[in-house]
Each structure stands twice: as C-alpha cells, then as structure tokens.
Backbone as a ProteinNet text record, in pm:
[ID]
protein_1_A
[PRIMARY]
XXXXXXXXXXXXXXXXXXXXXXXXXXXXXXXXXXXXXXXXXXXXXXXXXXXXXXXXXXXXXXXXXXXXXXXXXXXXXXXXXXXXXXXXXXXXXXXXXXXXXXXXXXXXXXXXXX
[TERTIARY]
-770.9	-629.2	-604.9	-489.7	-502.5	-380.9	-320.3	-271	-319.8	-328.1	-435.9	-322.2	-296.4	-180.1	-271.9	-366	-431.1	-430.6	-432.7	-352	-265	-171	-5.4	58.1	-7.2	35.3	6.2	-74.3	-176.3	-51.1	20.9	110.7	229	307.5	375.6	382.1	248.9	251.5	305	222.5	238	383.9	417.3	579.9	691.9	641.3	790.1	856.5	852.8	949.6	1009.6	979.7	1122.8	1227.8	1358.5	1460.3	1446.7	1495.3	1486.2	1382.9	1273.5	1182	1171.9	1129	1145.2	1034.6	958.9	871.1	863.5	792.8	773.9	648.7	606.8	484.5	445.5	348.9	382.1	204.6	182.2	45.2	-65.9	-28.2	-149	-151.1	-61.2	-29.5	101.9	107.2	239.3	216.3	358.5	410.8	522.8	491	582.6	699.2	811.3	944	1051.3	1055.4	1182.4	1240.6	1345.9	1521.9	1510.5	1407.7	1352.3	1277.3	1239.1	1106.7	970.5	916	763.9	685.7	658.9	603.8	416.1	351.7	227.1	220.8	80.5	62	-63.6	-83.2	-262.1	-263.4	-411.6	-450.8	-613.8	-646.4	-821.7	-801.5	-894.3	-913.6	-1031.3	-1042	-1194.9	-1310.5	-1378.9	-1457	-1503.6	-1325.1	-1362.7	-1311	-1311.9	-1261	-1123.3	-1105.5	-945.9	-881.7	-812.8	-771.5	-643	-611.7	-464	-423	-346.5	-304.8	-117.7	-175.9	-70.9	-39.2	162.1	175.6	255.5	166	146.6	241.6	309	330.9	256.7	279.1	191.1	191.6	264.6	259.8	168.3	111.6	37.1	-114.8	-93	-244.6	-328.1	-391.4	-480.4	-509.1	-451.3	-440.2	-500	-428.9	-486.6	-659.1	-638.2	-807.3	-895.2	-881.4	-988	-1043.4	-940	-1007.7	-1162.1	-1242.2	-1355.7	-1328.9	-1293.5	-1267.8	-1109.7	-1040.9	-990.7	-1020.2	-934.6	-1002.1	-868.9	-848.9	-785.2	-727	-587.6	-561	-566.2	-654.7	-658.9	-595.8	-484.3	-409.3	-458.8	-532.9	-595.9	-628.4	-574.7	-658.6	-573.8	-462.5	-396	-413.3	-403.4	-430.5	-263.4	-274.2	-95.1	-120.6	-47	-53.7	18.8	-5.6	100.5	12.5	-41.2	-110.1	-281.4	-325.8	-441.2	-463.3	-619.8	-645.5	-761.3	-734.5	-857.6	-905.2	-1005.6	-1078.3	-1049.8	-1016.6	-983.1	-1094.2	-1195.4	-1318.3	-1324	-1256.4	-1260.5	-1136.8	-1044.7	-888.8	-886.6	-899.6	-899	-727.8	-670.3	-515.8	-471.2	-529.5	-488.9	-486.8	-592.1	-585	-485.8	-444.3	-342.4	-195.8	-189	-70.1	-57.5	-170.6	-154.3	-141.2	-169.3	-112.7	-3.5	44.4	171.8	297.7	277.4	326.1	332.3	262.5	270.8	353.7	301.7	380.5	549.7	583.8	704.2	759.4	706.3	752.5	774.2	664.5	752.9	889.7	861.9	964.8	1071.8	1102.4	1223.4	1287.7	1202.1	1262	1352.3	1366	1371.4	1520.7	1570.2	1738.9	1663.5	1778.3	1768.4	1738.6	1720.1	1757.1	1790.9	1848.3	1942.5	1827.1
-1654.7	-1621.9	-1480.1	-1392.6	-1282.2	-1223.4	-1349.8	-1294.7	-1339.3	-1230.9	-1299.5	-1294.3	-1402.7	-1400.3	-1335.2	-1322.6	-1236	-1109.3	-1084.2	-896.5	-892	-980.7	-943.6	-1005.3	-1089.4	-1077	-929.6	-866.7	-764.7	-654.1	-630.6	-570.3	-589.5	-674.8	-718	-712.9	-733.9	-668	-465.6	-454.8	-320.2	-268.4	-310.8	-294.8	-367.6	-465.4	-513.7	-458.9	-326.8	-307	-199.9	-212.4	-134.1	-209.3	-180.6	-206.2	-207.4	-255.5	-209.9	-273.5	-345.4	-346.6	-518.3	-557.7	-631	-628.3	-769	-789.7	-857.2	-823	-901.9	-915.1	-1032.9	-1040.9	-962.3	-888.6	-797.8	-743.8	-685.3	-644.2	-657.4	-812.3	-900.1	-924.1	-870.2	-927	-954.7	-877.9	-885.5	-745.6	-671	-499.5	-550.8	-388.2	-418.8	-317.5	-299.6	-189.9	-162.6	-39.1	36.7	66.2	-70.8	35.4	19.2	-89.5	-97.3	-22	70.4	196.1	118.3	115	94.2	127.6	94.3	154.4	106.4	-55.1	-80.7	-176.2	-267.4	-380.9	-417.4	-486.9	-625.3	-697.1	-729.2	-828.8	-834.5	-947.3	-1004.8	-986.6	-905.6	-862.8	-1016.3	-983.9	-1040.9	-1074	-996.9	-917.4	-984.3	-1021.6	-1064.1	-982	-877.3	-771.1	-733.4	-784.8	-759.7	-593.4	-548.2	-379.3	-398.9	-250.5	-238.4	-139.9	-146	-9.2	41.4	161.6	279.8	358.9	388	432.5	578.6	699.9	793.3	900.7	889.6	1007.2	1097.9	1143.5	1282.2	1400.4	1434.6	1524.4	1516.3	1398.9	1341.6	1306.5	1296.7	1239.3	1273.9	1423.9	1509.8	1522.3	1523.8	1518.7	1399.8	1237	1122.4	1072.5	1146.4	1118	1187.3	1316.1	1340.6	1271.7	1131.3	1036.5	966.1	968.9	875.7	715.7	709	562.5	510	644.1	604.8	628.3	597.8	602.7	597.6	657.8	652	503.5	490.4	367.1	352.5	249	260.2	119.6	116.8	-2.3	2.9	-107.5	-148.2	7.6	38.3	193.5	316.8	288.1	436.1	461.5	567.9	608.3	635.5	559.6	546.7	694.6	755	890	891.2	944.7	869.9	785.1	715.8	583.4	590	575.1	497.2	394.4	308.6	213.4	233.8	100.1	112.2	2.2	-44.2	-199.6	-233.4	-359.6	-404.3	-391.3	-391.6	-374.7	-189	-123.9	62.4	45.5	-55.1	-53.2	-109.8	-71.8	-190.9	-128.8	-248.3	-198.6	-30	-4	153.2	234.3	213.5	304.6	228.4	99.3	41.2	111.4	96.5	158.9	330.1	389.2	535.7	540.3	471.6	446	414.4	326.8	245.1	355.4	402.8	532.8	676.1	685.8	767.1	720.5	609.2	543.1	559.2	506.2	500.8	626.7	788.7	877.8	946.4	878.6	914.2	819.8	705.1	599.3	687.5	714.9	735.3	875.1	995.2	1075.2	1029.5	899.6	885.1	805.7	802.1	713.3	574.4	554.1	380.5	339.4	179.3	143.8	2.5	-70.2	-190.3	-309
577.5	593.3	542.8	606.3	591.5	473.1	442.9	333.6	188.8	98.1	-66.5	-126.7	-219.5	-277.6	-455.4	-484	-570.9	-539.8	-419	-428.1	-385.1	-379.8	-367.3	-499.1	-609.2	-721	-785.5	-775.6	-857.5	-831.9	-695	-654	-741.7	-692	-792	-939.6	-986.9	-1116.9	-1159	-1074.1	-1078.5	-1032.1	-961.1	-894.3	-1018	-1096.6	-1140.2	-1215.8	-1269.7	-1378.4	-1264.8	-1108.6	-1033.6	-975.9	-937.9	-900	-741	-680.3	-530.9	-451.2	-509.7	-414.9	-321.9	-230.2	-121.4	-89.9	-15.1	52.7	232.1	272.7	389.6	442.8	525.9	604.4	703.8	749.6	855.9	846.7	995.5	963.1	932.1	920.6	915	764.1	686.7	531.7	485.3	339.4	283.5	279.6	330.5	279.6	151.1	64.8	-51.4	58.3	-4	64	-98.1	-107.7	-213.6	-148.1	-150.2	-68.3	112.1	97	269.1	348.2	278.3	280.7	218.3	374.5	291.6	204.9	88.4	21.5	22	31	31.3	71.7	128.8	201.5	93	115.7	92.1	196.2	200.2	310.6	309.8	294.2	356.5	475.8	525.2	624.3	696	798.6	850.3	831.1	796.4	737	593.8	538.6	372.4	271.3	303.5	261.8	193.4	67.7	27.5	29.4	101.5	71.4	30.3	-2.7	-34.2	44.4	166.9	195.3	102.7	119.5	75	191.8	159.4	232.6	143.8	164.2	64	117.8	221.4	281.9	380.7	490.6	552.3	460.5	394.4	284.2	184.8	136	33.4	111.8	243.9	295.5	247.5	337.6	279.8	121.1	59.4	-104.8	-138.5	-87.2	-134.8	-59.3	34.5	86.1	38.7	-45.2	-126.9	-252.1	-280.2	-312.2	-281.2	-336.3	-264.9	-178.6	-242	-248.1	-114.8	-115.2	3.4	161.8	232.7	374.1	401.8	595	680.2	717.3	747.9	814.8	950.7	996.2	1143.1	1179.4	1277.8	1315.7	1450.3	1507.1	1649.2	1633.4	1751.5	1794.2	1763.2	1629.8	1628.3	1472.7	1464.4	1278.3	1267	1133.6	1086.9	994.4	1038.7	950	839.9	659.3	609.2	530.6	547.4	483	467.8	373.3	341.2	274.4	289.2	239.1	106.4	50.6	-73.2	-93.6	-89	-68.4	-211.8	-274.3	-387	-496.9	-448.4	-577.1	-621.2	-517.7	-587.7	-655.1	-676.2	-711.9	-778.5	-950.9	-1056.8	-1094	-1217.8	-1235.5	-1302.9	-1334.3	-1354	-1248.2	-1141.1	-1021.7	-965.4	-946.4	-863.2	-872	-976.5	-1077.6	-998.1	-1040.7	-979.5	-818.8	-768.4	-596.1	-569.7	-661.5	-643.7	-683	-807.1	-811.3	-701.9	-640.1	-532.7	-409.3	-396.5	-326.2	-318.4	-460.9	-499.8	-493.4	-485.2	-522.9	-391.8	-296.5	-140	-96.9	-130.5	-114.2	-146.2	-274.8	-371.4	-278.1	-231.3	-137	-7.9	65.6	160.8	175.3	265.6	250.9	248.9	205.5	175	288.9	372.3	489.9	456.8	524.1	487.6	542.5
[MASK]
++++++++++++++++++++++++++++++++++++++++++++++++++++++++++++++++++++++++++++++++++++++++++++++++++++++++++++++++++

C-alpha cells in the first residue's frame, strides 16, 4: 500500500508545532499543505521504497539537489519542477526537519488558498 503511516507520522512530527497545516491523499500518498500550499508528500512506492518528496520551490531546486541524497521528481513522464525526493533511509529526523523547513519557507511566501 502506498500510503506509510510511519512516514506520515515522522511528518507530522516535524510539522506540529505549525499553524496552518492540512493534509490530503493524493499522488499515490499523503501531501502535507501550509495555508493549502503544498508543502511535502510520503509514500511506499513499489519498489518498497519509503521517500519523502519536497516541494522546495524552483528557486530552491538547483540549491536542494546538490544534496547527495536528493533526486529529481519524476511524475509518470513529467519532472515536477520545484520538488525533490529523498528515500527515507538518507532522511533521518534532523535532515527531515531541515526539508520540512525549506519547505515551509517557500510555502510561507505564497497566498494562502482556501
């Protein structure tokens, strides 16, 4: 099943001391949203594979992929620009935290949406 409720707690951890934030199923997981702005997803993939994608900004891409450990998001056949992923074993809670934070800091630029 493609949603892990062990990396959408792990999320949640990292997210709860914000205001604003909302979830939904989507993408083959759970996305987190600040203010209805996406901010991150989880999901077991196929494969087996637990990731976390981030959605970092196009401003932030280039910057967050000189990460090792991250990679490009590829949805069926289009690259979501904006977003990368990080397989859950390169993502222990301190790096989660520092994604989630980035995350949040494109979120927080953006209008609300209802």
């Amino acid at each position: 099943m493609p949603v892990d409720e062990n990396l959408n707690t792990r999320v949640r951890d990292a997210l709860a001391a914000h205001a604003g934030i909302s979830e939904k199923r989507m993408m083959g997981g759970q996305c987190f949203f600040l203010n209805g702005n996406m901010l991150c997803g989880a999901r077991r993939h196929k494969d087996g594979v637990g990731r976390f994608m981030f959605r970092v900004g196009k401003a932030n891409e280039s910057m967050a992929l000189k990460d090792p450990m991250a990679k490009e998001v590829i949805h069926g056949t289009r690259k979501l620009g904006g977003f990368v992923h990080v397989e859950e074993g390169d993502c222990d809670d301190p790096a989660l935290r520092r994604w989630v934070e980035l995350c949040l800091e494109h979120a927080a630029a953006l209008a609300a949406k209802d």
